[in-house]
DRENDO-1510 file (C-alpha; in Angstrom, 1 decimal, always signed):
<recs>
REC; n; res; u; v; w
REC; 1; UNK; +70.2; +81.0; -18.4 .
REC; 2; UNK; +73.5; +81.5; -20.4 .
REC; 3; UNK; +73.2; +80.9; -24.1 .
REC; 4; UNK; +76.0; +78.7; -24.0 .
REC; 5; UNK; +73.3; +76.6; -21.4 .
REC; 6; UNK; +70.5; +77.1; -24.3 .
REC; 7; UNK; +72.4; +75.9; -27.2 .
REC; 8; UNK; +73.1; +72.7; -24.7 .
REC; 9; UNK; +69.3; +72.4; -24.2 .
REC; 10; UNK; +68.1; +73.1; -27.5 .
REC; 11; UNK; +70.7; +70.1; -28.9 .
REC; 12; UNK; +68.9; +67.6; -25.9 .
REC; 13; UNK; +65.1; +68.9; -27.0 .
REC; 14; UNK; +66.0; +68.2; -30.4 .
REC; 15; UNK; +67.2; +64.8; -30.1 .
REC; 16; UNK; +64.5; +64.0; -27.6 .
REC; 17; UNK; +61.5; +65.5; -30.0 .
REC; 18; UNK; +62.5; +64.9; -33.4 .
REC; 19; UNK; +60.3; +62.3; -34.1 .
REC; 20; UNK; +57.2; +63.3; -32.1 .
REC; 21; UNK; +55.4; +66.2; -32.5 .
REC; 22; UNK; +53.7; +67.5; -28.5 .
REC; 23; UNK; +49.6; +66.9; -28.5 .
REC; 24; UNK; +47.4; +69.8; -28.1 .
REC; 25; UNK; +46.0; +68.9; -24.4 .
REC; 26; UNK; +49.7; +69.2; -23.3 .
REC; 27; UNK; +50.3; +72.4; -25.3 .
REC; 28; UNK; +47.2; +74.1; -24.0 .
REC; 29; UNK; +48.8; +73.6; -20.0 .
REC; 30; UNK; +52.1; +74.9; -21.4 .
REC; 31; UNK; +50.2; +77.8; -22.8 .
REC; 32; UNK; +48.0; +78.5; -20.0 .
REC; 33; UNK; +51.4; +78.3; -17.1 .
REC; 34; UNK; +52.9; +81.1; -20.0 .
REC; 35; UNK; +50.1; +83.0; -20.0 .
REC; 36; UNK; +49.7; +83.4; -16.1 .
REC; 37; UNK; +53.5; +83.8; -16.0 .
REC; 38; UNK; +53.2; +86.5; -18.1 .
REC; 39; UNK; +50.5; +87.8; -16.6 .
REC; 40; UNK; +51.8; +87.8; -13.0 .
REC; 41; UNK; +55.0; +89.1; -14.2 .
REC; 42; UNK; +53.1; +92.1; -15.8 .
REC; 43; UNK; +50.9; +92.7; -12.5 .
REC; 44; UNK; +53.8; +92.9; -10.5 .
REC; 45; UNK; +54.9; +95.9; -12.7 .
REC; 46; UNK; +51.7; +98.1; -12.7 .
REC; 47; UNK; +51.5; +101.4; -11.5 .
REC; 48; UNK; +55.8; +101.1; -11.2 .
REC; 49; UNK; +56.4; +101.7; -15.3 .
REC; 50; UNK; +57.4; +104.9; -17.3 .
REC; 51; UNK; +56.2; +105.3; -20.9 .
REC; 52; UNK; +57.8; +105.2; -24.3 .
REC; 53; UNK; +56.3; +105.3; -27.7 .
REC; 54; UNK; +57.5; +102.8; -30.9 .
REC; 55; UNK; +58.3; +103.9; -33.9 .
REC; 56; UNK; +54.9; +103.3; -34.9 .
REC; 57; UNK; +53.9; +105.9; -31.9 .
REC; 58; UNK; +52.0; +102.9; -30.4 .
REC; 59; UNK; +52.9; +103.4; -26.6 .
REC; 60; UNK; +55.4; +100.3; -24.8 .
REC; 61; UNK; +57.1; +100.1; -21.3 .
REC; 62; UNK; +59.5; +97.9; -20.0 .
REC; 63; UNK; +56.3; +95.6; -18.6 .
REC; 64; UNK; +55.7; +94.9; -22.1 .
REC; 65; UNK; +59.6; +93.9; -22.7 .
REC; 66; UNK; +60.4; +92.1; -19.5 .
REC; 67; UNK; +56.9; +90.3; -19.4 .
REC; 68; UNK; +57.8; +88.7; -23.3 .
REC; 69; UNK; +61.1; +87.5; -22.1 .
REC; 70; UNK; +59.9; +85.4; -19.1 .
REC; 71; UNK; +57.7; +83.9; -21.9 .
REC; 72; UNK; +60.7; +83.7; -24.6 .
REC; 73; UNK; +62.8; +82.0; -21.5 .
REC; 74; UNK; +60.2; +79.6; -20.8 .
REC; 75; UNK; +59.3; +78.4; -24.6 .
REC; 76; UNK; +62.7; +78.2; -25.6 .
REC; 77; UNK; +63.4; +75.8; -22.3 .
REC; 78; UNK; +60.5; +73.7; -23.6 .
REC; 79; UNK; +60.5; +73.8; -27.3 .
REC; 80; UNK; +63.7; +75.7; -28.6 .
REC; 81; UNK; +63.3; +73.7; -31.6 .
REC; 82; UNK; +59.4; +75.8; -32.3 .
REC; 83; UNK; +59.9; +79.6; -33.9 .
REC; 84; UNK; +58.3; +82.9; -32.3 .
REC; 85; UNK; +55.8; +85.9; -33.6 .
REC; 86; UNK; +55.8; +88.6; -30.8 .
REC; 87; UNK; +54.3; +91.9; -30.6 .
REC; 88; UNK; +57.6; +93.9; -28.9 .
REC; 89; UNK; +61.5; +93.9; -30.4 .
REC; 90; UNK; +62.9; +90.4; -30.1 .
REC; 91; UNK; +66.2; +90.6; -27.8 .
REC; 92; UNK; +67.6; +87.1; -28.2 .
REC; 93; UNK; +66.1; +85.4; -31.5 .
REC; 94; UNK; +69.0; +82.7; -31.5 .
REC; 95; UNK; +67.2; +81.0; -28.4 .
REC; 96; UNK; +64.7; +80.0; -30.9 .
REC; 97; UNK; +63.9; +77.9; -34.3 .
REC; 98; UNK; +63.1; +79.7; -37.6 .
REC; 99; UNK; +59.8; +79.2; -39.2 .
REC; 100; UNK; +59.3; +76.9; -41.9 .
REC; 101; UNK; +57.3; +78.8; -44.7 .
REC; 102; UNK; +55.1; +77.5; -47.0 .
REC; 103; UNK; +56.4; +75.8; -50.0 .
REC; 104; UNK; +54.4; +78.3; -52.9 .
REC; 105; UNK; +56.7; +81.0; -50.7 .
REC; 106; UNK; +58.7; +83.0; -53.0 .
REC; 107; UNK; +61.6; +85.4; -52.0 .
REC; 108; UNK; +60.6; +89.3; -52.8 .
REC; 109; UNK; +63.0; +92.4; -53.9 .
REC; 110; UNK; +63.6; +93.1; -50.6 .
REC; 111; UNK; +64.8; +89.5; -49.2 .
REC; 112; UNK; +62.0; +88.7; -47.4 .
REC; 113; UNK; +58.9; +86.3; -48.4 .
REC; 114; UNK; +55.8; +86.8; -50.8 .
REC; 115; UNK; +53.1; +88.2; -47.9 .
REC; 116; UNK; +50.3; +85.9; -47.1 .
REC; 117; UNK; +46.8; +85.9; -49.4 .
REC; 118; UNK; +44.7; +85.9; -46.5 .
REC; 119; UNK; +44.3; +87.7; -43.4 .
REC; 120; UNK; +45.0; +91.8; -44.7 .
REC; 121; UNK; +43.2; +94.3; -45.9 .
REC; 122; UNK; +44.5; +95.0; -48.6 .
REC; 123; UNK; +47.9; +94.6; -50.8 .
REC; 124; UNK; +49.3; +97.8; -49.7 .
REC; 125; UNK; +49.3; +96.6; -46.2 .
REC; 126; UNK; +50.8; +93.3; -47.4 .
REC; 127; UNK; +53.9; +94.7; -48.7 .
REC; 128; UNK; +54.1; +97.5; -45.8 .
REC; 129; UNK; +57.6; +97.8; -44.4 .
REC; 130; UNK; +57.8; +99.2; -41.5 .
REC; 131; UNK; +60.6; +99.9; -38.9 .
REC; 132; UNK; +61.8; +96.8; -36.5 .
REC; 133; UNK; +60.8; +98.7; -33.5 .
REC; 134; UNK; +57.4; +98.8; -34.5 .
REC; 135; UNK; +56.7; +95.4; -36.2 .
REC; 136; UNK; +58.1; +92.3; -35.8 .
REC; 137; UNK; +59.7; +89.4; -37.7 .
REC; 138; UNK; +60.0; +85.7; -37.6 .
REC; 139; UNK; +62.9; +85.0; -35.8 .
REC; 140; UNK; +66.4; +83.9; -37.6 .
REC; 141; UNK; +68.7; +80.8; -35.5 .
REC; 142; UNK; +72.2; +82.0; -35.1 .
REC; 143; UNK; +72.6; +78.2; -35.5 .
REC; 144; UNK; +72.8; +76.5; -38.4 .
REC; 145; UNK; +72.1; +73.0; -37.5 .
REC; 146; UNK; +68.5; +74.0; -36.0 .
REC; 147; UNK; +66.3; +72.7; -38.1 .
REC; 148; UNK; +62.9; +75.0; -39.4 .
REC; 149; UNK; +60.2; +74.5; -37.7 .
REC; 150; UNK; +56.1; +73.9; -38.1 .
REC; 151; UNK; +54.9; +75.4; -34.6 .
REC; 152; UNK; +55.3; +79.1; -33.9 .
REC; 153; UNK; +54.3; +80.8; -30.6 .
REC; 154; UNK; +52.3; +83.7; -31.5 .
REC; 155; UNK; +52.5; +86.4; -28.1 .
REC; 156; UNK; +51.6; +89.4; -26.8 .
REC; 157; UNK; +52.6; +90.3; -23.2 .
REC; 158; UNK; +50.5; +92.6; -22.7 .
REC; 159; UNK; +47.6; +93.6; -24.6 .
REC; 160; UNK; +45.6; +97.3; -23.8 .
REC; 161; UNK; +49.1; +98.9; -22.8 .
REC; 162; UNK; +47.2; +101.9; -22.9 .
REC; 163; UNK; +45.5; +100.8; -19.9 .
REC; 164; UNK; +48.3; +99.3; -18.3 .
REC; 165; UNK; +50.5; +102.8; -18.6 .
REC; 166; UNK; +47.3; +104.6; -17.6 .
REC; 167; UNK; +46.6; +102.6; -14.1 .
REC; 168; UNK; +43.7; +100.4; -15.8 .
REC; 169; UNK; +43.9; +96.8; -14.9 .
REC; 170; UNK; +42.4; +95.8; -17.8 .
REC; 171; UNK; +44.8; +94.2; -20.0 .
REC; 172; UNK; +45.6; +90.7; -21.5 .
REC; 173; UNK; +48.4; +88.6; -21.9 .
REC; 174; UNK; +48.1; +86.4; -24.8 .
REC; 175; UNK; +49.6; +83.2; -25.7 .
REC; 176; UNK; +48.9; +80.8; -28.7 .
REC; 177; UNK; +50.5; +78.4; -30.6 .
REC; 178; UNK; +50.2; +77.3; -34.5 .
REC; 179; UNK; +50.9; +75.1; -36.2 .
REC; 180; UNK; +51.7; +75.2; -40.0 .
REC; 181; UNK; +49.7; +78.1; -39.7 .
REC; 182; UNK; +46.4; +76.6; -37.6 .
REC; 183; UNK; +46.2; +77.1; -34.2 .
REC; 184; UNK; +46.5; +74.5; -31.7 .
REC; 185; UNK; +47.0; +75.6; -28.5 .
REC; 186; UNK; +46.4; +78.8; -26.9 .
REC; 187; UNK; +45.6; +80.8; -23.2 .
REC; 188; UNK; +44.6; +84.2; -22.5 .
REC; 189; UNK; +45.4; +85.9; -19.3 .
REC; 190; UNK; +42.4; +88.0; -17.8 .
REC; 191; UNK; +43.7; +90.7; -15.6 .
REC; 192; UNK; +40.7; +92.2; -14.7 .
REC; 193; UNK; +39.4; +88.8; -12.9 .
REC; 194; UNK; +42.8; +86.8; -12.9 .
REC; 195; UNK; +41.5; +84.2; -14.8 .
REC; 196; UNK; +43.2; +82.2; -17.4 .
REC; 197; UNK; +41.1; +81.4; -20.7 .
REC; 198; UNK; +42.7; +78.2; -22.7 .
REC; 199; UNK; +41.6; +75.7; -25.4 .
REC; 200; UNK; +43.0; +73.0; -27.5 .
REC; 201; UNK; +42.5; +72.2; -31.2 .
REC; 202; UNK; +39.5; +69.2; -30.7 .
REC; 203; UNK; +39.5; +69.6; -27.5 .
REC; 204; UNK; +37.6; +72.7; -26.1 .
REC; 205; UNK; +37.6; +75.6; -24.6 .
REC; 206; UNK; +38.1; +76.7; -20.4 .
REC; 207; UNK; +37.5; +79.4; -18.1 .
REC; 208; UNK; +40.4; +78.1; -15.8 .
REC; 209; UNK; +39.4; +74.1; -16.0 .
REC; 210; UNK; +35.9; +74.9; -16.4 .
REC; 211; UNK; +34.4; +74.1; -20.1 .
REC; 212; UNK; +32.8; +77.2; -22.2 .
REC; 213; UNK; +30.0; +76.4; -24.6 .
REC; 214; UNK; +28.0; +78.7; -26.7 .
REC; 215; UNK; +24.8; +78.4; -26.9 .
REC; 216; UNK; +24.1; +77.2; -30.6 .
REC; 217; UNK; +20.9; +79.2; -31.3 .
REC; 218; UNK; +19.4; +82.1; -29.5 .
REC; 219; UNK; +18.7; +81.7; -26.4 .
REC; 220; UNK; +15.0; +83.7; -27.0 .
REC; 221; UNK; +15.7; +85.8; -23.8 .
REC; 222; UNK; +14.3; +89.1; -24.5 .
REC; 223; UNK; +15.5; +90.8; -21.3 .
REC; 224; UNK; +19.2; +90.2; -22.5 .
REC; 225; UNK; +20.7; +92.9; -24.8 .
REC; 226; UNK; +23.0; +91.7; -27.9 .
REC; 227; UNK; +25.9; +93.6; -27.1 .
REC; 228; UNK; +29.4; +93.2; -29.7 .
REC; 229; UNK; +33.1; +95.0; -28.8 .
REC; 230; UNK; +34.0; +96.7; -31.1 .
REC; 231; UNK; +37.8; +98.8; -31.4 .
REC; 232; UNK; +38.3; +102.8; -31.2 .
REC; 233; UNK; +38.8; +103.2; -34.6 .
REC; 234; UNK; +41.9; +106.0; -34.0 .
REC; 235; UNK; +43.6; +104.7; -37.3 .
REC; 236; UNK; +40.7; +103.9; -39.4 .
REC; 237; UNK; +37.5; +105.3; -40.3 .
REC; 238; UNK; +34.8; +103.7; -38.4 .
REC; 239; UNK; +32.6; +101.3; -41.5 .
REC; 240; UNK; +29.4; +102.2; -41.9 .
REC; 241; UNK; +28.0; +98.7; -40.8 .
REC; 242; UNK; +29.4; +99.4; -37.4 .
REC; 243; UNK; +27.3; +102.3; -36.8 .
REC; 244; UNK; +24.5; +100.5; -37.7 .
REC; 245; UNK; +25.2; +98.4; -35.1 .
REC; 246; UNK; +25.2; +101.0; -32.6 .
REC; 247; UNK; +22.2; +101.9; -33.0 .
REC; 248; UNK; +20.4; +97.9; -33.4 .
REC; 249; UNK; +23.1; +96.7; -30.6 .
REC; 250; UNK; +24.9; +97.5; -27.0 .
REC; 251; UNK; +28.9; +98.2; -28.0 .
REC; 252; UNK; +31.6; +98.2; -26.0 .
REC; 253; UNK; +35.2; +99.1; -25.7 .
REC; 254; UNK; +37.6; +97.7; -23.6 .
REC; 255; UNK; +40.8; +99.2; -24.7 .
REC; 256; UNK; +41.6; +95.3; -25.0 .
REC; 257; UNK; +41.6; +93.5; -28.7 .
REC; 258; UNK; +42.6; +90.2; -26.9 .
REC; 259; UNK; +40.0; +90.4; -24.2 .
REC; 260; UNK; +37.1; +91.6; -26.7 .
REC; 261; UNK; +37.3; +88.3; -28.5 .
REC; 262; UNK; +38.1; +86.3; -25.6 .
REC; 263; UNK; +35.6; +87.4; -23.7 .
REC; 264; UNK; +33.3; +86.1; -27.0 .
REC; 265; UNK; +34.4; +82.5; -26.2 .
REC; 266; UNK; +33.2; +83.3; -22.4 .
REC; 267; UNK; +29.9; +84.5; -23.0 .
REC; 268; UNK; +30.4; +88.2; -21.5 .
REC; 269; UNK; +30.0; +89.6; -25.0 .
REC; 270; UNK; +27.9; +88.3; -28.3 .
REC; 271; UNK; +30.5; +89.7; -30.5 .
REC; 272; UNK; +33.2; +91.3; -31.3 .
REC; 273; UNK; +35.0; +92.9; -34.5 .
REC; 274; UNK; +38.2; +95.4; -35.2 .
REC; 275; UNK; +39.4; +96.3; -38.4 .
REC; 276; UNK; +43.0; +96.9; -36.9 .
REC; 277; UNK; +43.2; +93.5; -35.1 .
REC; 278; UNK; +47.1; +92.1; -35.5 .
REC; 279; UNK; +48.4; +88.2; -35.1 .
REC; 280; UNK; +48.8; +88.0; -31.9 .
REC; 281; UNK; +45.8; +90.1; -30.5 .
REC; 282; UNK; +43.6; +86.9; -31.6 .
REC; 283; UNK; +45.6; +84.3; -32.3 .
REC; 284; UNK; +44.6; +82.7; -28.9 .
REC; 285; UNK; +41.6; +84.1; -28.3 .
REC; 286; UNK; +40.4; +82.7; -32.1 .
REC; 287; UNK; +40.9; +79.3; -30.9 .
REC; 288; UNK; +38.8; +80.1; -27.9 .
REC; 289; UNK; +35.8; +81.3; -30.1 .
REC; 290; UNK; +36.0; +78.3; -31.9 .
REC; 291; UNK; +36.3; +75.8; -29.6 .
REC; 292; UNK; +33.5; +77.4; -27.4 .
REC; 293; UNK; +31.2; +76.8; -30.2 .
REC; 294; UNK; +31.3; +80.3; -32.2 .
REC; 295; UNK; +33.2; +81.2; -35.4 .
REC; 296; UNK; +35.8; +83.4; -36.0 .
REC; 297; UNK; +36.0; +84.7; -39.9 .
REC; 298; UNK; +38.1; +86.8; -41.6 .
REC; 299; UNK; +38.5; +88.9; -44.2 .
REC; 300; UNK; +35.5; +89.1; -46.8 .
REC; 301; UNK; +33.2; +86.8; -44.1 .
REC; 302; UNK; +35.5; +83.5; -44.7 .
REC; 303; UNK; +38.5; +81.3; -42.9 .
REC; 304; UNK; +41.1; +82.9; -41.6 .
REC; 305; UNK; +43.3; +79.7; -41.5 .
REC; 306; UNK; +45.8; +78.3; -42.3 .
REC; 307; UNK; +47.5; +81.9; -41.9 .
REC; 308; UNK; +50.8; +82.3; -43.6 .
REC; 309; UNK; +52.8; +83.2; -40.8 .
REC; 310; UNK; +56.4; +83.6; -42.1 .
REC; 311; UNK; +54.8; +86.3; -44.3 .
REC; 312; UNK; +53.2; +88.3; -42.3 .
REC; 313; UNK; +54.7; +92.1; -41.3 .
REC; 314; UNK; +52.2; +93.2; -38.6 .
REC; 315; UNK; +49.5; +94.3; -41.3 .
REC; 316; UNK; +46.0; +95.0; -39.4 .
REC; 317; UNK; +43.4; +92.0; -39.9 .
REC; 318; UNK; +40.1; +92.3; -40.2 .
REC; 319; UNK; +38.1; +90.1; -37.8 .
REC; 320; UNK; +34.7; +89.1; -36.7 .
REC; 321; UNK; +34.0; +86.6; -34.1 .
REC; 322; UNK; +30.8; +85.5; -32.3 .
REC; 323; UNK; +28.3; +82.9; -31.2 .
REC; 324; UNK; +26.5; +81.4; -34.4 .
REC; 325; UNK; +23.3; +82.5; -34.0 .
REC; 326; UNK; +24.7; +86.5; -33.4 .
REC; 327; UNK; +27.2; +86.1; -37.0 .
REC; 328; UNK; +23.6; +85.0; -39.0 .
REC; 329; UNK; +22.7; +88.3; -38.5 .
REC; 330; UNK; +26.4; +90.4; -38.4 .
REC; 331; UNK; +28.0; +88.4; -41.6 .
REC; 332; UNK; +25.9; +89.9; -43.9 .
REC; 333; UNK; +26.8; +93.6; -42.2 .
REC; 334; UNK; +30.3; +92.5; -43.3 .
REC; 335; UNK; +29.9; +92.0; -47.3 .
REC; 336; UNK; +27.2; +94.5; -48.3 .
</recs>
């Protein structure tokens, strides 16, 4: 598609949508045919790609870059009137809206917004710059007469790139939407089953079209070992509370932050927790918790939403989500 094409489309959309806003049941299938595109696109690739590293020295191929753009094709088709968050360098940022940020937002020194109150770890991290490469940013029109937007499409193509450069087909492409900084819509693509995981804001959570429910108190089967994912740790030290767990608790690593929390809202894992988690590692997969029938907290044990999107730099988030009956006994891990 030309961009002379997408500026016609986006001026169609616009007039079509500007009075109604799309529901979350129609989101969620929008999200789940991204997330299999995406994920399809990106199974296609492995075991073809070479290896580069960000300027960050987090590795990326050209998977990671060509699977995002079938995604940023598709949305802006749909909705080039919603803004983006993605993981990898953002080629065309005129095919979509910019974000609308909150109205306590203040500009700082360096011309960007005051970072978001909730969600990092600490203020240093909130006021991190780091190179474009490595981190992202919400998305500028090149056209004037798009109007800001509430909605922002929160993606990673391909989450555990690790695994993906190393031959490991385990690996995730996530896809969420939020709006005004609460998620609404999102669908994570399992590669080591195929599977897409979805859910909508009041409406569930699905395993394909199949429902996911938690169980809301312990199931009292002793023969089944608690067992929480938990990250690597490579940039941080390890908290104490998480060796604790080790040795009370089965922990597991899948090289995947996305699958880790969506595999919560399936029932394959109890729990799972990273101190490095970014945006769109669990946007989706949060929703999916939730809407199983777990909670997903943040930092210092609480809410994580509304998140300020239009502030945030990449900063790592600390995260916990589980079934209800597991976080009774992990919260308190969390703020001793």
């Amino acid at each position: 598609m030309s961009r002379e094409q997408g500026t016609g489309n986006r001026e169609q959309n616009e007039a079509a949508g500007a009075s109604s806003s799309p529901d979350p049941s129609s989101l969620r299938l929008f999200a789940v045919e991204l997330a299999r595109l995406g994920g399809r696109t990106a199974s296609r690739l492995f075991g073809k790609v070479t290896v580069r590293r960000k300027a960050d020295n987090s590795p990326v191929t050209e998977a990671d870059h060509i699977t995002q753009d079938a995604i940023l094709r598709a949305i802006a088709e749909r909705f080039p009137d919603h803004a983006v968050l993605v993981e990898e360098t953002l080629a065309n940022p005129e095919r979509h809206a910019p974000l609308r940020e909150p109205p306590d937002q203040s500009p700082d020194c360096e011309g960007g917004v005051t970072p978001p109150r909730t969600g990092m770890a600490n203020r240093e991290e909130r006021i991190a710059k780091v190179e474009r490469a490595a981190v992202p940013s919400i998305p500028q029109s090149l056209n004037p007469s798009v109007p800001v937007s509430d909605y922002c499409w929160i993606i990673d193509p391909i989450d555990g790139t690790r695994n993906f450069a190393r031959g490991v087909r385990v690996f995730a492409t996530s896809v969420a939407v939020l709006h005004r900084g609460v998620p609404v819509a999102g669908a994570v693509y399992d590669a080591t089953s195929e599977v897409v995981y979805s859910a909508a804001a009041g409406q569930g959570a699905f395993r394909d079209e199949e429902k996911l429910e938690l169980p809301a108190a312990d199931s009292g089967d002793s023969e089944r070992e608690t067992t929480i994912a938990v990250g690597s740790f490579r940039r941080k030290p390890m908290p104490p509370f998480v060796g604790k767990w080790m040795s009370r608790y089965v922990t597991r690593n899948l090289g995947s932050t996305s699958l880790h929390f969506t595999w919560v809202a399936a029932g394959l894992v109890d729990a799972a927790y990273s101190n490095e988690a970014k945006l769109w590692d669990i946007a989706a997969a949060a929703l999916l918790i939730e809407e199983a029938g777990g909670s997903f907290l943040g930092e210092s044990v609480g809410p994580i939403w509304p998140f300020d999107v239009s502030g945030y730099a990449g900063g790592d988030l600390h995260v916990l989500g589980g079934s209800k009956s597991i976080l009774r006994e992990l919260r308190g891990d969390l703020s001793a």
